[in-house]
mmJSON file of the N, C-alpha and C atoms, coordinates in Angstrom:
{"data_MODEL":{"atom_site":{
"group_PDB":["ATOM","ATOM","ATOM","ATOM","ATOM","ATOM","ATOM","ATOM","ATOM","ATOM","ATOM","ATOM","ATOM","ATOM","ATOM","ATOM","ATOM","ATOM","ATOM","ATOM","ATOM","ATOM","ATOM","ATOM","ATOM","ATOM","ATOM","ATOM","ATOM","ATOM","ATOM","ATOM","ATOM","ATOM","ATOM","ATOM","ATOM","ATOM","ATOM","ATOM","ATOM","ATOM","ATOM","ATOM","ATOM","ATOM","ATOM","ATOM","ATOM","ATOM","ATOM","ATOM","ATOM","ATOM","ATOM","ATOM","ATOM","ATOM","ATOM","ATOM","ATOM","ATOM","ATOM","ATOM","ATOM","ATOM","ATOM","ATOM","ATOM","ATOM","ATOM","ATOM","ATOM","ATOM","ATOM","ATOM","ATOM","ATOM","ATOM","ATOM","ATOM","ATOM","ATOM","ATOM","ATOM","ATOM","ATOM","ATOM","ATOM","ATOM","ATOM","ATOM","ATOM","ATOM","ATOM","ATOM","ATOM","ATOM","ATOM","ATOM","ATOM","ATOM","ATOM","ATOM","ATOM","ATOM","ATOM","ATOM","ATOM","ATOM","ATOM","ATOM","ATOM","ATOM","ATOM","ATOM","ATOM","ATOM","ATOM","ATOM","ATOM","ATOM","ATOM","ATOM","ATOM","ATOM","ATOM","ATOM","ATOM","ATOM","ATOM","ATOM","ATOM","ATOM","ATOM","ATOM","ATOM","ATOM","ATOM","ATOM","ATOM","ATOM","ATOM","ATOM","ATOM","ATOM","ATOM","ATOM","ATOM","ATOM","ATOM","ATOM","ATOM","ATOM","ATOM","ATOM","ATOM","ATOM","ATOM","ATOM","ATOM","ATOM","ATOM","ATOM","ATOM","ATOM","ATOM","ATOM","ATOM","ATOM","ATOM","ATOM","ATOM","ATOM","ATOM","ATOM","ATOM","ATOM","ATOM","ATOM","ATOM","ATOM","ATOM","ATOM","ATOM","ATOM","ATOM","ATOM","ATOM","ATOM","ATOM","ATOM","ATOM","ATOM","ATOM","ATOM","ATOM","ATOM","ATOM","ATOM","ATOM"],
"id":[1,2,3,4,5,6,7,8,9,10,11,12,13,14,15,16,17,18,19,20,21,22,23,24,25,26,27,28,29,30,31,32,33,34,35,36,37,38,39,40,41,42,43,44,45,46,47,48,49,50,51,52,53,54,55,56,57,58,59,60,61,62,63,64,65,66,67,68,69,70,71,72,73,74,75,76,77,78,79,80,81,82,83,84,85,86,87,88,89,90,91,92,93,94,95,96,97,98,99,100,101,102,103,104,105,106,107,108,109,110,111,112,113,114,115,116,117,118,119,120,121,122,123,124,125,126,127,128,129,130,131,132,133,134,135,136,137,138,139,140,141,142,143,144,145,146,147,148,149,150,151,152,153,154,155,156,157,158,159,160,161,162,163,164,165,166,167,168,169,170,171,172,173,174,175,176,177,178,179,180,181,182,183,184,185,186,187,188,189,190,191,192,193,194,195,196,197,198,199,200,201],
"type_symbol":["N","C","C","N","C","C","N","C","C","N","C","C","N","C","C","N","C","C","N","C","C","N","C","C","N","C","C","N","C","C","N","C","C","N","C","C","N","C","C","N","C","C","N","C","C","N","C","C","N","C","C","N","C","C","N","C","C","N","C","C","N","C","C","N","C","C","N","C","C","N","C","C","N","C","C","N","C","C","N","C","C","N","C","C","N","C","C","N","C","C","N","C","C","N","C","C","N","C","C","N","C","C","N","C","C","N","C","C","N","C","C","N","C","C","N","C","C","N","C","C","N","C","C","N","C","C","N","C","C","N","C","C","N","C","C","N","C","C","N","C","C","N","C","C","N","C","C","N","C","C","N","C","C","N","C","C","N","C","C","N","C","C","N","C","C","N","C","C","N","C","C","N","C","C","N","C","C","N","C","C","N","C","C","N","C","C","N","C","C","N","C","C","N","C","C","N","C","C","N","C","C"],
"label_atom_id":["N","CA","C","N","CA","C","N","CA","C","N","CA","C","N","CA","C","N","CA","C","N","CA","C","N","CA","C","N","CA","C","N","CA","C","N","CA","C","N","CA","C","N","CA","C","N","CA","C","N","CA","C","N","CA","C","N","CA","C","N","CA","C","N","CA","C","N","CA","C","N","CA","C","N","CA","C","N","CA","C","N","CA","C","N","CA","C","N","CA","C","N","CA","C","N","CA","C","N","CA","C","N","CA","C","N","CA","C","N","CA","C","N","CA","C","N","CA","C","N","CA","C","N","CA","C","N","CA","C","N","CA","C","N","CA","C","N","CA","C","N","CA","C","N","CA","C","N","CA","C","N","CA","C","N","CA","C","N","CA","C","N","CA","C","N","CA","C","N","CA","C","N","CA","C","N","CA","C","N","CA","C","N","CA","C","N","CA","C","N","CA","C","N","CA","C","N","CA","C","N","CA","C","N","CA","C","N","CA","C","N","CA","C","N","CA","C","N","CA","C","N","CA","C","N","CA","C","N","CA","C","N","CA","C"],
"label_alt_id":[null,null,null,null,null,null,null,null,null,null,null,null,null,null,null,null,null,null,null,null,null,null,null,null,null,null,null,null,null,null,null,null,null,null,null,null,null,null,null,null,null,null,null,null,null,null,null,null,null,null,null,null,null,null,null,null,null,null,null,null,null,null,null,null,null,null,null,null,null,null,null,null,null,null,null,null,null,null,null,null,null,null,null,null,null,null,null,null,null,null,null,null,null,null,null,null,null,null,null,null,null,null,null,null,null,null,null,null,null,null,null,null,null,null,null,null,null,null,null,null,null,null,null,null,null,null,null,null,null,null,null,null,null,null,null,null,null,null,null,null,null,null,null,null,null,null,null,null,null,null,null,null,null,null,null,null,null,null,null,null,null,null,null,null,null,null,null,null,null,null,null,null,null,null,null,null,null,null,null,null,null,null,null,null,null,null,null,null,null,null,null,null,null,null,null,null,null,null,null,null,null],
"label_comp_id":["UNK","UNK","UNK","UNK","UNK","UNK","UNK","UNK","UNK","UNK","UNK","UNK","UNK","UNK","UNK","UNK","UNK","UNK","UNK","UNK","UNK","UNK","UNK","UNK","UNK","UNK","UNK","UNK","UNK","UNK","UNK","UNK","UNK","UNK","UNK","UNK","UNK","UNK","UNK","UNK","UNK","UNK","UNK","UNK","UNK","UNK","UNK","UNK","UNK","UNK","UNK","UNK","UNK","UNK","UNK","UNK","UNK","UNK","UNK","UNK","UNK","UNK","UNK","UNK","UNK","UNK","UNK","UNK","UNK","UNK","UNK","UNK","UNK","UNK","UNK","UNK","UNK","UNK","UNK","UNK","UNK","UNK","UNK","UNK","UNK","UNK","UNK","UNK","UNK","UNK","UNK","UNK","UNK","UNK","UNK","UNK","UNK","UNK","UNK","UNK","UNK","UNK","UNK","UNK","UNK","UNK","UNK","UNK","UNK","UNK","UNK","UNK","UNK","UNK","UNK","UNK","UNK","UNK","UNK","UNK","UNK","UNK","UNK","UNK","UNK","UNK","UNK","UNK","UNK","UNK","UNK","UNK","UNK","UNK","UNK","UNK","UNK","UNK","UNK","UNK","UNK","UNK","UNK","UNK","UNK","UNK","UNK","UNK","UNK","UNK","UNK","UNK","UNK","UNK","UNK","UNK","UNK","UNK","UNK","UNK","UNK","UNK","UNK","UNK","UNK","UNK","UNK","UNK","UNK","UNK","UNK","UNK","UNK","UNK","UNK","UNK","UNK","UNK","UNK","UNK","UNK","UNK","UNK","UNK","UNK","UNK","UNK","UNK","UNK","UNK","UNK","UNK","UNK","UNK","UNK","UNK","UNK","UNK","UNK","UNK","UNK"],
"label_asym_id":["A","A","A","A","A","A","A","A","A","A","A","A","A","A","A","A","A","A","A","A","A","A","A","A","A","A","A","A","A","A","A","A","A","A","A","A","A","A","A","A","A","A","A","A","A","A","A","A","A","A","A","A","A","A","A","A","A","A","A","A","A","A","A","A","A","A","A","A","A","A","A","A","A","A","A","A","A","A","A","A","A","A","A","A","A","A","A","A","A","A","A","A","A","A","A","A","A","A","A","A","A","A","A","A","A","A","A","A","A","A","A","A","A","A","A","A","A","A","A","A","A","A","A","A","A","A","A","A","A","A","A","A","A","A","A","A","A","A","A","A","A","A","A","A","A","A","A","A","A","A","A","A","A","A","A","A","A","A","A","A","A","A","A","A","A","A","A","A","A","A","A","A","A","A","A","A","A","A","A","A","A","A","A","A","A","A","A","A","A","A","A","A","A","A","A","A","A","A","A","A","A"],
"label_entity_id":["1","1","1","1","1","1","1","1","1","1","1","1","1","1","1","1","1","1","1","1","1","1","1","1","1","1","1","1","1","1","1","1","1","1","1","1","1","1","1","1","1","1","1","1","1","1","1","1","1","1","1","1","1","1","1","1","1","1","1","1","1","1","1","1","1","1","1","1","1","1","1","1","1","1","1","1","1","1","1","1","1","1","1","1","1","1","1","1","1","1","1","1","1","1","1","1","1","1","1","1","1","1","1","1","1","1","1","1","1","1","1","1","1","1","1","1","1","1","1","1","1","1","1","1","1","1","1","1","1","1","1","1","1","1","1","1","1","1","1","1","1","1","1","1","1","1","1","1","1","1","1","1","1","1","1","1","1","1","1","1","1","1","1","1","1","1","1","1","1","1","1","1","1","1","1","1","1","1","1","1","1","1","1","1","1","1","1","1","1","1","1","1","1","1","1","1","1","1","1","1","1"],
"label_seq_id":[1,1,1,2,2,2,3,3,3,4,4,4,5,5,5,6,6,6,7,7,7,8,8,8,9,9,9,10,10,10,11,11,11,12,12,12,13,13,13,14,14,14,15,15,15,16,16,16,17,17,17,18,18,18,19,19,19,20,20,20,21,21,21,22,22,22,23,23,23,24,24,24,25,25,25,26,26,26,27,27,27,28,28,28,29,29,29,30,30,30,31,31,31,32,32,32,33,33,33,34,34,34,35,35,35,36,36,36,37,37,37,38,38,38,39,39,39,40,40,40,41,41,41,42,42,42,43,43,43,44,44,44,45,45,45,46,46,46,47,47,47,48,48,48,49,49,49,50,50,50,51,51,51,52,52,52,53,53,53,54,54,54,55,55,55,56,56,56,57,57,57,58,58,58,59,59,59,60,60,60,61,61,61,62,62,62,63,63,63,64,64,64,65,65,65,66,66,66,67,67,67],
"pdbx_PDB_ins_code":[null,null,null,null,null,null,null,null,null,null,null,null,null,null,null,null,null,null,null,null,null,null,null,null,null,null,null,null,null,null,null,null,null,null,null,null,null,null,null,null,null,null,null,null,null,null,null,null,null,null,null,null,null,null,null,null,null,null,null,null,null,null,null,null,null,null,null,null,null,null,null,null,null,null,null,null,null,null,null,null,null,null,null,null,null,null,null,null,null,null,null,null,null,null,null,null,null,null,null,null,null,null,null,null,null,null,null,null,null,null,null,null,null,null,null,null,null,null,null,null,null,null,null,null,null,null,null,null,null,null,null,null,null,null,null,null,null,null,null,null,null,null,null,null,null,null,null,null,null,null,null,null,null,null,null,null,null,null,null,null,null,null,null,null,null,null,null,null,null,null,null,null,null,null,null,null,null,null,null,null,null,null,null,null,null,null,null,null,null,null,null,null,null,null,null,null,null,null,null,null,null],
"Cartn_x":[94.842,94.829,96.254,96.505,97.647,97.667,98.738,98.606,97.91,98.287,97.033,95.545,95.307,93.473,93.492,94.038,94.575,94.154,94.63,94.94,93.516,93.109,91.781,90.758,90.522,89.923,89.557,90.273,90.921,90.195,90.547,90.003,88.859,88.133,86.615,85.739,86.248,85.317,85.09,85.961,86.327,85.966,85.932,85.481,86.468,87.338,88.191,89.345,90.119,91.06,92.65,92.85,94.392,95.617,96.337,97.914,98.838,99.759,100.102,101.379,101.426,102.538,100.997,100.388,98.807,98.308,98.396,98.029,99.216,100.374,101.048,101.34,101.109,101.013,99.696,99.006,97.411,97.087,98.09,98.229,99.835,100.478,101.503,102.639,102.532,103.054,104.338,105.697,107.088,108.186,108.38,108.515,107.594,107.788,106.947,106.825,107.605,107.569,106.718,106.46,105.841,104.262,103.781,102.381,102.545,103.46,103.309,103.386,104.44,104.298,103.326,102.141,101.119,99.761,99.943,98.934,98.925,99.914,100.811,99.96,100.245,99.836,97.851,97.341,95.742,95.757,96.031,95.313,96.014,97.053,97.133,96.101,95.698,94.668,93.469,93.217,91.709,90.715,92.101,90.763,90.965,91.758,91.514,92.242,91.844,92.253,93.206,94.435,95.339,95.191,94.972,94.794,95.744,95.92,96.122,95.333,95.447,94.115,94.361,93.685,94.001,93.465,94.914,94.49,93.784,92.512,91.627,91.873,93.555,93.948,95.276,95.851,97.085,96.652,95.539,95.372,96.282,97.289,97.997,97.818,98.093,97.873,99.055,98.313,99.638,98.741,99.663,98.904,98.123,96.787,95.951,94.853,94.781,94.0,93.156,92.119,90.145,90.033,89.045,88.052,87.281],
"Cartn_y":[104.07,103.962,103.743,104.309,104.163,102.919,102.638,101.28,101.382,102.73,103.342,103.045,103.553,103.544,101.883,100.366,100.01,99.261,99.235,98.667,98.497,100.162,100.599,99.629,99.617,98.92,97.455,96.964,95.272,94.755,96.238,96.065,96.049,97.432,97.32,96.482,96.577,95.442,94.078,93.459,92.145,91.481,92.974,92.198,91.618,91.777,90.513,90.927,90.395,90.708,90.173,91.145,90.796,91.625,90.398,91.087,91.547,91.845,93.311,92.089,91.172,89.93,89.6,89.211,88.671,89.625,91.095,92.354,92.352,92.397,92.278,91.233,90.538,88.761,89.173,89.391,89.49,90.913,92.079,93.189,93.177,92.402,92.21,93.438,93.955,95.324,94.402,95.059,94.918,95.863,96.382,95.491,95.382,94.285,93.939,95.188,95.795,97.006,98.026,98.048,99.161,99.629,98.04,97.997,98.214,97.505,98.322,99.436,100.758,101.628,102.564,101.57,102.441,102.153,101.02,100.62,101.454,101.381,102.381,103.585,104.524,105.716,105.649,104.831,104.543,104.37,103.697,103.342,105.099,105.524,107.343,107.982,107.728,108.74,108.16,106.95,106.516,105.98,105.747,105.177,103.652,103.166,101.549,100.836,99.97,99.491,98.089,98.689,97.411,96.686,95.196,94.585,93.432,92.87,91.024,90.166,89.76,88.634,87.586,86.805,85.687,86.126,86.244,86.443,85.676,86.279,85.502,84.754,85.542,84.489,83.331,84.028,82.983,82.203,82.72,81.934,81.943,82.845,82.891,83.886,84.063,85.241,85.989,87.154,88.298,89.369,90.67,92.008,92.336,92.421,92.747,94.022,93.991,95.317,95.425,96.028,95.801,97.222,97.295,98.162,98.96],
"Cartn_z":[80.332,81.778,82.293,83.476,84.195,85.155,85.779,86.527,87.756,88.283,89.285,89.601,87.838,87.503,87.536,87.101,86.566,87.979,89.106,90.404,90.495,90.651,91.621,90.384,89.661,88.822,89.018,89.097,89.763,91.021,92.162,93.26,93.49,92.535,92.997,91.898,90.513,90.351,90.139,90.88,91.265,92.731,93.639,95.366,95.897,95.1,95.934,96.811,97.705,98.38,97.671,97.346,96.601,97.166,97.518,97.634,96.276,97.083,96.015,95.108,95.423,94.329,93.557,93.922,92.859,92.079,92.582,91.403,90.393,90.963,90.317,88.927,89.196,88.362,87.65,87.857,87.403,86.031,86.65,85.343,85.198,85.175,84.306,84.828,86.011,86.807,87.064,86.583,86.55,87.56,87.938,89.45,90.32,91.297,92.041,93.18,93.34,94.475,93.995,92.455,92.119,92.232,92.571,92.834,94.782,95.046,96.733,96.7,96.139,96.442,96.033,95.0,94.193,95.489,95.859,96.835,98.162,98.378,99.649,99.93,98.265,98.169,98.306,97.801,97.177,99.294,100.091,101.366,101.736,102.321,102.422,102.142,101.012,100.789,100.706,101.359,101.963,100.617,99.318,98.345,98.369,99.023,99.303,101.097,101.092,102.621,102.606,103.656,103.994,105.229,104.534,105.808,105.598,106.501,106.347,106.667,105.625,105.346,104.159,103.915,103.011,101.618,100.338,99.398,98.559,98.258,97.517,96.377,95.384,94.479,95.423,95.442,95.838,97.302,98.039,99.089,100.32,100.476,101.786,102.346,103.578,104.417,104.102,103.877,103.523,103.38,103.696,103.327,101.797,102.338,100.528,100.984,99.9,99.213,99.346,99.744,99.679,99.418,98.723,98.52,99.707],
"occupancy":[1.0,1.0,1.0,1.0,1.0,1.0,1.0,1.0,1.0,1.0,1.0,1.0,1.0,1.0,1.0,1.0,1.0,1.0,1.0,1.0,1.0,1.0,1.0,1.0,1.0,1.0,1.0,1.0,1.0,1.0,1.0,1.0,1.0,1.0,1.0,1.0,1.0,1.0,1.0,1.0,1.0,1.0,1.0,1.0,1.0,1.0,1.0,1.0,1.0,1.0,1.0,1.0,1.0,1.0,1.0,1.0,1.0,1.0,1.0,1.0,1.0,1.0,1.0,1.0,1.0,1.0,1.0,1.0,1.0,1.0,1.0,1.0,1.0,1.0,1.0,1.0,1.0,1.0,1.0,1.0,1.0,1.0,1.0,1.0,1.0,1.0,1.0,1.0,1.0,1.0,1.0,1.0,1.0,1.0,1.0,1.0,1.0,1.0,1.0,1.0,1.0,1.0,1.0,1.0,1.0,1.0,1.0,1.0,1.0,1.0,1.0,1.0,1.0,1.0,1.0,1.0,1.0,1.0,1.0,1.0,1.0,1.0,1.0,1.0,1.0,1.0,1.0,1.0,1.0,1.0,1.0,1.0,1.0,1.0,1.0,1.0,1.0,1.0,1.0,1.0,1.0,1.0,1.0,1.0,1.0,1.0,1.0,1.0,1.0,1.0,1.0,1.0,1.0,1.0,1.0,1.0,1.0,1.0,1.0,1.0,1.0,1.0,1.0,1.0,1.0,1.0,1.0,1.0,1.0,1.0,1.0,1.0,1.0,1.0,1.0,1.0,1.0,1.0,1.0,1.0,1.0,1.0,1.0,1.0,1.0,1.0,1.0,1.0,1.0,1.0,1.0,1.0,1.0,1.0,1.0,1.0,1.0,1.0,1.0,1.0,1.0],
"B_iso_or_equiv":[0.0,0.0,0.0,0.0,0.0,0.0,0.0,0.0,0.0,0.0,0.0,0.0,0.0,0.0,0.0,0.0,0.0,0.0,0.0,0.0,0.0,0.0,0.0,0.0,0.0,0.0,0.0,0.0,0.0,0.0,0.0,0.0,0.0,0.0,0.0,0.0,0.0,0.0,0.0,0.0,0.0,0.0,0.0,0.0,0.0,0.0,0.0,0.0,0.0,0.0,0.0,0.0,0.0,0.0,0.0,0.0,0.0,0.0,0.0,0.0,0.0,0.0,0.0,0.0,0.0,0.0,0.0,0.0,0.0,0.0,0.0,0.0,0.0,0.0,0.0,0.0,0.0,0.0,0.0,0.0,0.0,0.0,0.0,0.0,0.0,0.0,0.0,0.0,0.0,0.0,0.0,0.0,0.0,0.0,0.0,0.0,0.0,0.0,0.0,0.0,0.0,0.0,0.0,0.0,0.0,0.0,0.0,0.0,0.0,0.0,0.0,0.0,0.0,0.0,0.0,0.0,0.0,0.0,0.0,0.0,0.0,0.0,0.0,0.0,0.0,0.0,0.0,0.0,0.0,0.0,0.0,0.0,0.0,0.0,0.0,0.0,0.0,0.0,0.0,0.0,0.0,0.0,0.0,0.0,0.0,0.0,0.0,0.0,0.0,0.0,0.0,0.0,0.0,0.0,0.0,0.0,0.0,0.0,0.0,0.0,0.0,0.0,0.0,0.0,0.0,0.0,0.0,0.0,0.0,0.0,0.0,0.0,0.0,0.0,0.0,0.0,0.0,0.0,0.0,0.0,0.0,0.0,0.0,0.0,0.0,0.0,0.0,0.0,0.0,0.0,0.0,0.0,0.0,0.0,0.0,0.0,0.0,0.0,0.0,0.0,0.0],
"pdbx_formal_charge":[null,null,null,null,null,null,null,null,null,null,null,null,null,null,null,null,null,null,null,null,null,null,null,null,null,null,null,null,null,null,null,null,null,null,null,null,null,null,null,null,null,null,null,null,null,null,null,null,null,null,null,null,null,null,null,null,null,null,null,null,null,null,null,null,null,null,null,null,null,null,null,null,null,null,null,null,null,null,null,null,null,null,null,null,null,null,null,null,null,null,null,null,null,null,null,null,null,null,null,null,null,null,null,null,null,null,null,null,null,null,null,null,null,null,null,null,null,null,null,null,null,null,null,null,null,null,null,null,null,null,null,null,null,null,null,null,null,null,null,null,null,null,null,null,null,null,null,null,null,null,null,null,null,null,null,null,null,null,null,null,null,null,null,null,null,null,null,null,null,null,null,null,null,null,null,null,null,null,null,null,null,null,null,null,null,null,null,null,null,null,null,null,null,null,null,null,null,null,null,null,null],
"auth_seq_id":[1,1,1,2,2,2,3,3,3,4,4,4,5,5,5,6,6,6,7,7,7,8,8,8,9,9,9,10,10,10,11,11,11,12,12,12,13,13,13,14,14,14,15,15,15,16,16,16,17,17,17,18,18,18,19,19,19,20,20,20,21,21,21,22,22,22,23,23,23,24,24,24,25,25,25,26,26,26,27,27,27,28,28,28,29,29,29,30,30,30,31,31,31,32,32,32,33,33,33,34,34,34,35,35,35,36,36,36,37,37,37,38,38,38,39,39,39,40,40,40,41,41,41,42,42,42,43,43,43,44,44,44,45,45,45,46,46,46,47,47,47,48,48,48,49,49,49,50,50,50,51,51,51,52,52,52,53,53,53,54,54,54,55,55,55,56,56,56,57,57,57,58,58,58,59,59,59,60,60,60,61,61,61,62,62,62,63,63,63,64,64,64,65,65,65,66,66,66,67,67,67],
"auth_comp_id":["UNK","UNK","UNK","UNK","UNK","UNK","UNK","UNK","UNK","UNK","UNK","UNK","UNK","UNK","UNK","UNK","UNK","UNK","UNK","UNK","UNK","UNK","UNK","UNK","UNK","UNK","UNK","UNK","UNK","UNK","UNK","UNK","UNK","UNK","UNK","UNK","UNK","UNK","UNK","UNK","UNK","UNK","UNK","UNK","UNK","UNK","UNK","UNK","UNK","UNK","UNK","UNK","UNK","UNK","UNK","UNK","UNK","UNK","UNK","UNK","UNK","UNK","UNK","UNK","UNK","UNK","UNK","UNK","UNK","UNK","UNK","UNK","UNK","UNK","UNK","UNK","UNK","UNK","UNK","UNK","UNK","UNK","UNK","UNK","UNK","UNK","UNK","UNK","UNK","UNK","UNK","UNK","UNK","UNK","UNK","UNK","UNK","UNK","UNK","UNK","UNK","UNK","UNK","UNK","UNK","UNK","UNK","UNK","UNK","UNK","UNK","UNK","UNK","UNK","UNK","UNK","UNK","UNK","UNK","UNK","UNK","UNK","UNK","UNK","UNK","UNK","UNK","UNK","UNK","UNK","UNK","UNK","UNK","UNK","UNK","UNK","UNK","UNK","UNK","UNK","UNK","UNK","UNK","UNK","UNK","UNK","UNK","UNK","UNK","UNK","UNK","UNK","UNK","UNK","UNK","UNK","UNK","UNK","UNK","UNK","UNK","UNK","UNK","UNK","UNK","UNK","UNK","UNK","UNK","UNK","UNK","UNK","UNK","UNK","UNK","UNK","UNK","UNK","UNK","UNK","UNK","UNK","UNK","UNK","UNK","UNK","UNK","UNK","UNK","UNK","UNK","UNK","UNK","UNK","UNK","UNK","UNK","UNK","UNK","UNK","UNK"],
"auth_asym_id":["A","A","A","A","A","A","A","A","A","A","A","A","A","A","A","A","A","A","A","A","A","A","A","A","A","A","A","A","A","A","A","A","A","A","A","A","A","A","A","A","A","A","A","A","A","A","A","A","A","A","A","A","A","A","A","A","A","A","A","A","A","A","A","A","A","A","A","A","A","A","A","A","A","A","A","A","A","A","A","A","A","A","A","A","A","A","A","A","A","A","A","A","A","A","A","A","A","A","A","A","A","A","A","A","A","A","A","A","A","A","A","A","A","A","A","A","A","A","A","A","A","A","A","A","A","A","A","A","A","A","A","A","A","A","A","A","A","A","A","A","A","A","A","A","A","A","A","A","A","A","A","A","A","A","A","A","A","A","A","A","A","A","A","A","A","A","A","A","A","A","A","A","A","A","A","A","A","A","A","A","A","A","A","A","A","A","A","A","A","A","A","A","A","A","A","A","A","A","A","A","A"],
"auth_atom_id":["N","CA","C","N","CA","C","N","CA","C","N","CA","C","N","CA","C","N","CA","C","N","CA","C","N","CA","C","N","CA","C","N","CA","C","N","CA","C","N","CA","C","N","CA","C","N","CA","C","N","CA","C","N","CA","C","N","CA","C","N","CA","C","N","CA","C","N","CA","C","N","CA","C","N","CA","C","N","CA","C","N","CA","C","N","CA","C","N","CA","C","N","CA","C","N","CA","C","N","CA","C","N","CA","C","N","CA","C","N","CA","C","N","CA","C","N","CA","C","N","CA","C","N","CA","C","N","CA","C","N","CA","C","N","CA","C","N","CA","C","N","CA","C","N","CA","C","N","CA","C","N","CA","C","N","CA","C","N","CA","C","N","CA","C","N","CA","C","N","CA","C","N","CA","C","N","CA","C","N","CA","C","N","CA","C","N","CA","C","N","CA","C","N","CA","C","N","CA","C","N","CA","C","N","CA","C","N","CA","C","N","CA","C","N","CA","C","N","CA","C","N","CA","C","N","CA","C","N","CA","C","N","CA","C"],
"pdbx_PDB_model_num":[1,1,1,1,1,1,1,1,1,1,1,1,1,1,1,1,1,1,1,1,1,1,1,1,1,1,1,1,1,1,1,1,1,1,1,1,1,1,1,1,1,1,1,1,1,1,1,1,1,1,1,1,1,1,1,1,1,1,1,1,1,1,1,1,1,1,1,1,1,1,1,1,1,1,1,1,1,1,1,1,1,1,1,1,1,1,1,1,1,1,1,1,1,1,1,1,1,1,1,1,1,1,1,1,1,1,1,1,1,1,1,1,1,1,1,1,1,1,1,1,1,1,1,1,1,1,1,1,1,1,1,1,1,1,1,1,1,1,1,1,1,1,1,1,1,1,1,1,1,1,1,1,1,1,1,1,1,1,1,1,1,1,1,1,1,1,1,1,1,1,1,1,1,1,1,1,1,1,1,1,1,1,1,1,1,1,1,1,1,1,1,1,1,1,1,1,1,1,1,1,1]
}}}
Protein backbone atom coordinates (compact mmCIF):
# COMPACT_ATOMS: atom_id res chain seq x y z
CA UNK A 1 0.00 0.00 0.00
CA UNK A 2 0.90 3.53 -0.73
CA UNK A 3 0.52 6.36 1.83
CA UNK A 4 -2.48 7.44 -0.22
CA UNK A 5 -4.37 3.96 0.16
CA UNK A 6 -2.72 4.28 3.58
CA UNK A 7 -4.55 7.80 4.58
CA UNK A 8 -7.94 6.75 2.97
CA UNK A 9 -7.75 3.65 5.08
CA UNK A 10 -7.26 5.46 8.49
CA UNK A 11 -10.06 7.69 7.56
CA UNK A 12 -12.75 5.40 6.76
CA UNK A 13 -12.18 2.76 8.98
CA UNK A 14 -11.68 4.51 12.05
CA UNK A 15 -14.73 7.37 11.79
CA UNK A 16 -12.74 9.58 13.08
CA UNK A 17 -11.82 13.17 12.35
CA UNK A 18 -8.08 13.58 11.97
CA UNK A 19 -5.82 16.37 11.17
CA UNK A 20 -3.23 15.99 8.82
CA UNK A 21 -0.08 16.44 11.98
CA UNK A 22 -2.20 13.31 13.80
CA UNK A 23 -2.22 11.19 10.37
CA UNK A 24 0.87 12.02 10.14
CA UNK A 25 2.18 10.87 13.77
CA UNK A 26 -0.26 7.96 13.58
CA UNK A 27 1.37 6.25 9.97
CA UNK A 28 4.70 7.38 10.60
CA UNK A 29 4.34 9.88 7.14
CA UNK A 30 7.81 12.00 7.06
CA UNK A 31 7.27 15.09 6.10
CA UNK A 32 4.60 16.53 7.64
CA UNK A 33 3.52 18.46 4.34
CA UNK A 34 3.34 15.28 2.60
CA UNK A 35 0.17 14.06 4.13
CA UNK A 36 -1.33 17.72 3.40
CA UNK A 37 -0.55 17.60 0.03
CA UNK A 38 -1.90 13.87 -0.21
CA UNK A 39 -5.10 15.03 1.67
CA UNK A 40 -5.29 18.15 -0.52
CA UNK A 41 -5.43 15.95 -3.58
CA UNK A 42 -8.13 12.99 -1.84
CA UNK A 43 -10.82 16.32 -0.91
CA UNK A 44 -10.18 17.68 -5.17
CA UNK A 45 -11.34 14.77 -6.13
CA UNK A 46 -14.29 14.36 -3.64
CA UNK A 47 -12.91 11.05 -1.93
CA UNK A 48 -12.63 12.74 1.49
CA UNK A 49 -13.81 16.13 3.19
CA UNK A 50 -11.95 19.27 4.76
CA UNK A 51 -13.27 20.81 7.49
CA UNK A 52 -12.28 22.47 10.80
CA UNK A 53 -13.20 20.84 13.50
CA UNK A 54 -11.78 19.27 16.60
CA UNK A 55 -9.35 16.50 16.06
CA UNK A 56 -10.55 13.48 17.49
CA UNK A 57 -6.85 12.44 18.43
CA UNK A 58 -4.98 15.52 19.42
CA UNK A 59 -8.18 17.34 20.43
CA UNK A 60 -7.64 20.89 18.96
CA UNK A 61 -9.40 22.66 16.45
CA UNK A 62 -7.63 22.52 13.27
CA UNK A 63 -8.33 21.45 9.71
CA UNK A 64 -9.18 17.41 9.56
CA UNK A 65 -10.17 14.89 7.36
CA UNK A 66 -13.62 13.03 7.32
CA UNK A 67 -14.80 10.60 5.34
Amino acid sequence: MNYKDNILQLIQNNKELYCDDCISELLNIKPRQQVNAICNKLFVTNKIVRDKRCCSNCKKDKLVNIQ
